[in-house]
C-alpha positions as semicolon CSV with decimal commas, in nm:
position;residue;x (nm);y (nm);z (nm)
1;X;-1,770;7,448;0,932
2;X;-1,558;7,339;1,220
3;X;-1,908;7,328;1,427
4;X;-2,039;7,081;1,153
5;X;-1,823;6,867;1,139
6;X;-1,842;6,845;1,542
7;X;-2,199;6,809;1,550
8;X;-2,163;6,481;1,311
9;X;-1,958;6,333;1,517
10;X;-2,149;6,359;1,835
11;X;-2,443;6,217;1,625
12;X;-2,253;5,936;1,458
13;X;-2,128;5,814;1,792
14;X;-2,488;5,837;1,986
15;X;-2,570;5,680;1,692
16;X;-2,365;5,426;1,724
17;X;-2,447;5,364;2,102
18;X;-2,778;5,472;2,137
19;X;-2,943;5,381;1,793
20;X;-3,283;5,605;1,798
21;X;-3,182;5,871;2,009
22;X;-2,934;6,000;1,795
23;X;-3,276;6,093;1,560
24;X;-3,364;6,337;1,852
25;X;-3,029;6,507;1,803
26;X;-3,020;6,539;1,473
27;X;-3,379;6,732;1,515
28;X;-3,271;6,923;1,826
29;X;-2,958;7,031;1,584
30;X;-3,192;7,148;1,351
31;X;-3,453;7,323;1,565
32;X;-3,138;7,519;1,676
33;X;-3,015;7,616;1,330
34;X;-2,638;7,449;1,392
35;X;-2,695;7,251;1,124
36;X;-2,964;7,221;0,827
37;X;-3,252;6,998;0,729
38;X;-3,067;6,862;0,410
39;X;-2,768;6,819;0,633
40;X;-2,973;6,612;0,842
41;X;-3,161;6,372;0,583
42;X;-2,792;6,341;0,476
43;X;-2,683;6,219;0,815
44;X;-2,987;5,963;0,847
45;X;-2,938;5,794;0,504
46;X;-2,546;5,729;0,563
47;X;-2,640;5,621;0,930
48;X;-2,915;5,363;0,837
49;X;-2,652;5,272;0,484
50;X;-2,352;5,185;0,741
51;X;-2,649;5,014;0,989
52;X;-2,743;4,795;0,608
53;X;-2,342;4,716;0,559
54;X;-2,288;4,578;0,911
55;X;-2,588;4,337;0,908
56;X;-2,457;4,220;0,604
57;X;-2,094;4,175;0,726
58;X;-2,265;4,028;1,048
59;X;-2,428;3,753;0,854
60;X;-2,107;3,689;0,604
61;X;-1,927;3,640;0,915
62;X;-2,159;3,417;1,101
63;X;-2,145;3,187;0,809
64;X;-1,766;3,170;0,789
65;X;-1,739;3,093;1,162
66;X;-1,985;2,814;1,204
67;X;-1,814;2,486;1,176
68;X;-2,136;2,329;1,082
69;X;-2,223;2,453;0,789
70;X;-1,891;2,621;0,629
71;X;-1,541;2,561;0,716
72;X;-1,197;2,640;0,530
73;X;-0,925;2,431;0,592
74;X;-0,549;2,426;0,403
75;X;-0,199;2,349;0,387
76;X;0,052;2,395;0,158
77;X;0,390;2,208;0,070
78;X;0,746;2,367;-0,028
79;X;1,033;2,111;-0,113
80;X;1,381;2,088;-0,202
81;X;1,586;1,826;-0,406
82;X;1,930;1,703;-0,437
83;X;2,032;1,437;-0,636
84;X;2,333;1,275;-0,802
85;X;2,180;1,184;-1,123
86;X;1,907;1,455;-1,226
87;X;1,987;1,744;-1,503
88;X;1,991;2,019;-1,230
89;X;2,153;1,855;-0,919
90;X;1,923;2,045;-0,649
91;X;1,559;2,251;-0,688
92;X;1,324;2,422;-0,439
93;X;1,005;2,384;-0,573
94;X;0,588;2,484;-0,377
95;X;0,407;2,183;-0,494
96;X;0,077;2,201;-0,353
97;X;-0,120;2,505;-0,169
98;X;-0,420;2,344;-0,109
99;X;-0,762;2,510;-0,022
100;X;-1,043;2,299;0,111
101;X;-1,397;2,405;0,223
102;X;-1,629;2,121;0,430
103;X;-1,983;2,142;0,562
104;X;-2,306;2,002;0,677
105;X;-2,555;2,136;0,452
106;X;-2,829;1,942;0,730
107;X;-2,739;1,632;0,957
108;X;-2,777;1,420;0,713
109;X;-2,610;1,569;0,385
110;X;-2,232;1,723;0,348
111;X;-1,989;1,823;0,117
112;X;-1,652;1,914;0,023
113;X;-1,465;2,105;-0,189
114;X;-1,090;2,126;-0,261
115;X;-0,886;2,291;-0,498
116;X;-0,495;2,333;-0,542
117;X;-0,366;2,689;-0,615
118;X;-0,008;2,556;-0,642
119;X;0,170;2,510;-0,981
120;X;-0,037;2,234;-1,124
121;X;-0,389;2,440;-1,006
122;X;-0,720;2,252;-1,075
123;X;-1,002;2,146;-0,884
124;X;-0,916;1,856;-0,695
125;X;-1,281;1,721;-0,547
126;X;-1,578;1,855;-0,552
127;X;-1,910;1,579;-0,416
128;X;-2,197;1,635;-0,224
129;X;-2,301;1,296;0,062
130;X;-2,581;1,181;0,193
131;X;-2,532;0,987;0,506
132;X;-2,816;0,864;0,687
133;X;-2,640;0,628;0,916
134;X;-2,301;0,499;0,960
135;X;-2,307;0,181;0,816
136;X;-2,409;0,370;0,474
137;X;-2,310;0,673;0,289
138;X;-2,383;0,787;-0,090
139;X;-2,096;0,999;-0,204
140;X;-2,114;1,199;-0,538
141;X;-1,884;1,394;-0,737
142;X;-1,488;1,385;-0,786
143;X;-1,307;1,207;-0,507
144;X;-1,042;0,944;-0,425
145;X;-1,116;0,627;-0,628
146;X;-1,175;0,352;-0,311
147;X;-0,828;0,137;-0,396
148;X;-0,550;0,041;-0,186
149;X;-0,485;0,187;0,193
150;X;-0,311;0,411;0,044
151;X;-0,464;0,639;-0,245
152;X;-0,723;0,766;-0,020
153;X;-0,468;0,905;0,254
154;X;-0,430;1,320;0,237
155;X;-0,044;1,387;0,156
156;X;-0,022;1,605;0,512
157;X;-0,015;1,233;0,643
158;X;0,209;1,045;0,425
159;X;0,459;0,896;0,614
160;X;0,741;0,991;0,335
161;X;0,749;1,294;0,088
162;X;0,645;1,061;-0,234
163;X;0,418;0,830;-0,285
164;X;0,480;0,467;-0,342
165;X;0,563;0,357;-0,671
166;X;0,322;0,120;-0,783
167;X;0,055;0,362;-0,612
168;X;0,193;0,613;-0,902
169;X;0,191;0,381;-1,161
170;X;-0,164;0,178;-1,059
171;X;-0,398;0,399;-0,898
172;X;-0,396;0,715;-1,125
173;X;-0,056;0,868;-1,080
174;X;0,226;1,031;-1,258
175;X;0,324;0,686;-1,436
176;X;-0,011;0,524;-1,514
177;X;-0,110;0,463;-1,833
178;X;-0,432;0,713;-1,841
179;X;-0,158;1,030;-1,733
180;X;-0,143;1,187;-1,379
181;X;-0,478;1,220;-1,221
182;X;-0,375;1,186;-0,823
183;X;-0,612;0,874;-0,748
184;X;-0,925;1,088;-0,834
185;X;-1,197;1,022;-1,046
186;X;-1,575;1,116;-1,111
187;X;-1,858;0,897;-1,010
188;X;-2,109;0,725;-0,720
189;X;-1,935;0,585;-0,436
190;X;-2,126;0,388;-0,129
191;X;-1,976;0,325;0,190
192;X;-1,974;0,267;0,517
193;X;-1,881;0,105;0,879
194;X;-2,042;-0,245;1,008
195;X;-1,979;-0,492;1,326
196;X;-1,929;-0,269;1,594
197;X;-1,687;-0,376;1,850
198;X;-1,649;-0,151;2,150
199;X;-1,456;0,185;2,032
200;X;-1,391;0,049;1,656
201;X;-1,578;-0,110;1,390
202;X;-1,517;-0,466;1,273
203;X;-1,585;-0,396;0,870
204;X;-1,530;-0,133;0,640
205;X;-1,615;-0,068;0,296
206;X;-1,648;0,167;0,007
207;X;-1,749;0,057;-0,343
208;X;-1,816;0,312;-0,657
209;X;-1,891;0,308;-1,044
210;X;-1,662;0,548;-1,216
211;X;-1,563;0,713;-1,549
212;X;-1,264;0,558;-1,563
213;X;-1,108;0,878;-1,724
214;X;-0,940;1,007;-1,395
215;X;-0,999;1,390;-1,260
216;X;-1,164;1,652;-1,423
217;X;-1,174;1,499;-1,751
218;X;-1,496;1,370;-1,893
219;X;-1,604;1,023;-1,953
220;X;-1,404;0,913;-2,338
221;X;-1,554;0,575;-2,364
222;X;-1,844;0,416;-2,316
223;X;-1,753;0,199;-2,040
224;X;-1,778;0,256;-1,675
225;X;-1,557;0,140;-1,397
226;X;-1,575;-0,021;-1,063
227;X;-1,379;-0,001;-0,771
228;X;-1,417;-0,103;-0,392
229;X;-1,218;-0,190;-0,102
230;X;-1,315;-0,443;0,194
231;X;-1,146;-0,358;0,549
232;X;-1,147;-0,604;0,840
233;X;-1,042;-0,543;1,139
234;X;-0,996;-0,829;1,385
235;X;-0,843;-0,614;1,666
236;X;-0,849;-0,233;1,732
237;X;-0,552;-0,081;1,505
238;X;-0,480;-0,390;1,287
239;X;-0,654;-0,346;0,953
240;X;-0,640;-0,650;0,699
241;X;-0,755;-0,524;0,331
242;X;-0,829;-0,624;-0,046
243;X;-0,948;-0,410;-0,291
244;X;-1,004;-0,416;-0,694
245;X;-1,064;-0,182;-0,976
246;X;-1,223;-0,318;-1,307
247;X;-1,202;-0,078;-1,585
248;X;-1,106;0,025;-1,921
249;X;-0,925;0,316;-2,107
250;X;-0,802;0,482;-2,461
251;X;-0,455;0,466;-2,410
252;X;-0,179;0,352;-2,648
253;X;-0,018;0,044;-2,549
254;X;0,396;-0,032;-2,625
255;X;0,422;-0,139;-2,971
256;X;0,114;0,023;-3,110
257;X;0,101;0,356;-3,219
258;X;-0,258;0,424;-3,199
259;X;-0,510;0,536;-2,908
260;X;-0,722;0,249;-2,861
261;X;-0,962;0,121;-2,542
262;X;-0,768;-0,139;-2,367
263;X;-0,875;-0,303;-2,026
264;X;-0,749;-0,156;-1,716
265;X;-0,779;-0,403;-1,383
266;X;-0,568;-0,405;-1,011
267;X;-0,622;-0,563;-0,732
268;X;-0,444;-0,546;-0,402
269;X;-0,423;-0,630;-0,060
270;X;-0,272;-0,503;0,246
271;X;-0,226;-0,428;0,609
272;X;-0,215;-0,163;0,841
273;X;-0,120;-0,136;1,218
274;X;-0,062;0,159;1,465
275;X;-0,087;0,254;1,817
276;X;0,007;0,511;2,033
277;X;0,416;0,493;1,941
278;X;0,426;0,242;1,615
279;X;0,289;0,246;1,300
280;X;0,317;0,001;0,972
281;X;0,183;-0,026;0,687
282;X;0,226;-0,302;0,374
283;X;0,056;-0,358;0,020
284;X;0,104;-0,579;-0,269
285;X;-0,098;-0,422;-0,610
286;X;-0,093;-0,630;-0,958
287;X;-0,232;-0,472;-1,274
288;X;-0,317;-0,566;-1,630
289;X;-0,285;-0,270;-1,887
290;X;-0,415;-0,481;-2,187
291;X;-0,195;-0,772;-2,162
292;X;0,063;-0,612;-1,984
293;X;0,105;-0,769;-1,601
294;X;0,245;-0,516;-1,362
295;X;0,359;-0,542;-0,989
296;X;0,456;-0,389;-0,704
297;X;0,479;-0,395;-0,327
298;X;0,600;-0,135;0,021
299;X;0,607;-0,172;0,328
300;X;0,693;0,121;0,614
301;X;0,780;0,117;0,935
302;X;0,786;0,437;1,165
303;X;0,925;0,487;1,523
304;X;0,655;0,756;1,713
305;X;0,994;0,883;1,952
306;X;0,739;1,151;2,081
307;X;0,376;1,087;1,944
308;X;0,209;1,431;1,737
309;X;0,601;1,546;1,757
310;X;0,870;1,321;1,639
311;X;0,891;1,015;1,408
312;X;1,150;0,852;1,246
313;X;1,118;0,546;0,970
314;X;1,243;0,322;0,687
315;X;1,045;0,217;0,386
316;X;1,126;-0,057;0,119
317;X;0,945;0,011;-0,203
318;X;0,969;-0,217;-0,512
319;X;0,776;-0,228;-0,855
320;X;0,779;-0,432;-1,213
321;X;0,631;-0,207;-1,512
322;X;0,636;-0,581;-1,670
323;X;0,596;-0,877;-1,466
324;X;0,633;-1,102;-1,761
325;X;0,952;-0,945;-1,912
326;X;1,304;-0,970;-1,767
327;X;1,297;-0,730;-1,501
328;X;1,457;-0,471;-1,659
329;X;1,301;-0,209;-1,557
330;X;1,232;-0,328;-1,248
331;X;1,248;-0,018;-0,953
332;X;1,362;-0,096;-0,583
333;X;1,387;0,217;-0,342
334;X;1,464;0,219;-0,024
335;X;1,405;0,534;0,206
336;X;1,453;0,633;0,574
337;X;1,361;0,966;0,707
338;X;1,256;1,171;0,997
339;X;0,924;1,402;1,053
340;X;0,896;1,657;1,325
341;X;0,568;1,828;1,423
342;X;0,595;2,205;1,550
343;X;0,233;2,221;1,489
344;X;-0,092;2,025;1,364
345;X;0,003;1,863;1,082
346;X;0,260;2,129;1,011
347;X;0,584;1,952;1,030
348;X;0,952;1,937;0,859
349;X;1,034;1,630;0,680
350;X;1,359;1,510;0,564
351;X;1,432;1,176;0,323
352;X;1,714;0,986;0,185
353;X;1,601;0,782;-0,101
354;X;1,861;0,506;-0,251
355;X;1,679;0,413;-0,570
356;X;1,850;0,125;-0,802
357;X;1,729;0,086;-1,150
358;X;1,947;-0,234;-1,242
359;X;2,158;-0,002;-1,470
360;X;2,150;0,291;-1,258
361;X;2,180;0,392;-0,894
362;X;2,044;0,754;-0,737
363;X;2,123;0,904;-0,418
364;X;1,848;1,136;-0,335
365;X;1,798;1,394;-0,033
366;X;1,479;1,577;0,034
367;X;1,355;1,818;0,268
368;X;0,971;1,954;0,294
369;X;0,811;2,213;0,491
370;X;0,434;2,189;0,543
371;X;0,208;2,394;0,660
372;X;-0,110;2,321;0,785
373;X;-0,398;2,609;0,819
């Protein structure tokens, strides 16, 4: 038996090395009765079955590592709270792990899909574009709505932990009347880059028709909604914007206790400026939630100390659920902070957010680790 097993594994590794010869071992094996016939066939089938499996793992591999056509990205986002006035005075929460793959299907045609694995899972975006040239694109699917500078930025690059506030309560977020639904939204987008100036382009823009019913929910009325954003840009890293969203949505309004379609318009404009060791950005967004006129404006400043490495920067953040009414419930926040980079957008960030709410005053501190894969 011993002499068996021996003579396998001088055939398996000439095999392995050699490819046909090992087929005049097996028969020389056999001519000298140290092993049989059956033995042999045996031999052969598992060598050729193992021979099947590795072209197969050869080609799953070679799909996996070209950049081209398929690559998986992710990051994910652990954070902990403190606060003076919240039920339970300090948490550690994940709140995203994030999975994303991209890929050129041809030159022409890509695609992207993301999904979030942390506690509130779902598919994020999911669209397929066409882009023949840069000054047009054709995006389809579930994607970032084009509004504001800000909704279409990926939270590994927000300059604070949160989002602004009138960005959560205007363009799809935790406070806006149609529920959480992160700035995303199902429909046709168009885009693109014009007036090229040197190493930047003059104009951007990005326009779409939407459902109006936010992510990965489908259309509940028969209207559909617009949204598009115009970008100048009169010097490299200066960025003057204006962007508007025209829809309408089943929501119930204050006062009324029934779901009924009510219109659902913003516009805003902004500005944006960085270079190699400063960065700001500002925006003012007004919205009408069937009669109801809401406001808000930010603006953040941040301090590149050591660019890719170390930042440090204040924010002022202010916004009106009721522009008409007496300001009651009116939100200012004010938060300063510090990011540091130990890796590509992996970093540790750390906030203190002052937020008064005319009756009420919060000190908050918060600390997130990212990681970036």
């Amino acid at each position: 038996m011993s002499r068996f097993f021996l003579c396998v594994f001088v055939f398996l590794c000439v095999q392995s090395s050699f490819g046909q010869s090992g087929e005049s071992i097996l028969k020389m094996l056999v001519e000298k009765q140290m092993i049989s016939q059956e033995d042999a066939d045996a031999l052969k089938k598992e060598s050729q079955d193992q021979k099947d499996n590795n072209n197969v793992l050869t080609k799953i591999k070679s799909a996996f590592n070209s950049s081209d056509i398929f690559k998986l990205s992710g990051y994910g986002q652990a954070v902990y709270l403190a606060s003076d006035n919240a039920q339970v005075n300090s948490t550690m929460d994940v709140s995203r792990i994030i999975l994303f793959a991209t890929g050129n299907l041809s030159p022409k045609l890509g695609y992207m899909v993301m999904y979030n694995f942390g506690p509130k899972s779902g598919l994020l975006e999911y669209y397929g574009e066409y882009t023949p040239n840069v000054m047009a694109s054709m995006r389809f699917g579930q994607f970032k709505v084009p509004f504001t500078l800000e909704n279409p930025m990926s939270p590994t690059r927000w300059e604070t932990i949160f989002t602004s506030l009138s960005i959560d309560a205007l363009v799809g977020g935790p406070t806006d009347v149609i529920g959480p639904k992160s700035g995303r939204d199902i429909g046709l987008q168009v885009s693109g880059k014009l007036w090229a100036k040197n190493d930047f382009y003059r104009l951007e823009y990005a326009a779409g028709i939407f459902n109006g019913a936010g992510m990965n929910t489908v259309d509940n009325n028969n209207h559909k909604d617009f949204s598009g954003i115009l970008i100048y840009q009169p010097v490299k890293g200066l960025k003057l914007s204006g962007s508007v969203y025209a829809g309408k949505a089943p929501y119930v309004l204050a006062g009324e206790s029934v779901v009924r379609n009510h219109v659902r318009n913003r516009w805003s404009v902004g500005g944006e400026y960085s270079n190699s060791h400063w960065y700001a950005r500002s925006e003012y967004l007004y919205g009408d939630d069937g009669g109801y006129h809401r406001n808000g404006y930010y603006g953040v400043a941040m301090w590149k100390i050591l660019p890719d490495k170390l930042e440090i920067f204040g924010k002022y953040d202010f916004y009106d659920p009721d522009k008409d009414g007496d300001r009651f419930n009116a939100i200012t926040q004010y938060t300063g902070g510090v990011n540091y980079y130990f890796g590509f957008l992996s970093r540790i960030q750390l906030n203190y957010i002052y937020t008064d709410r005319k009756t009420l005053t919060s000190n908050t501190f918060a600390a997130q680790l990212q990681l970036f894969f």
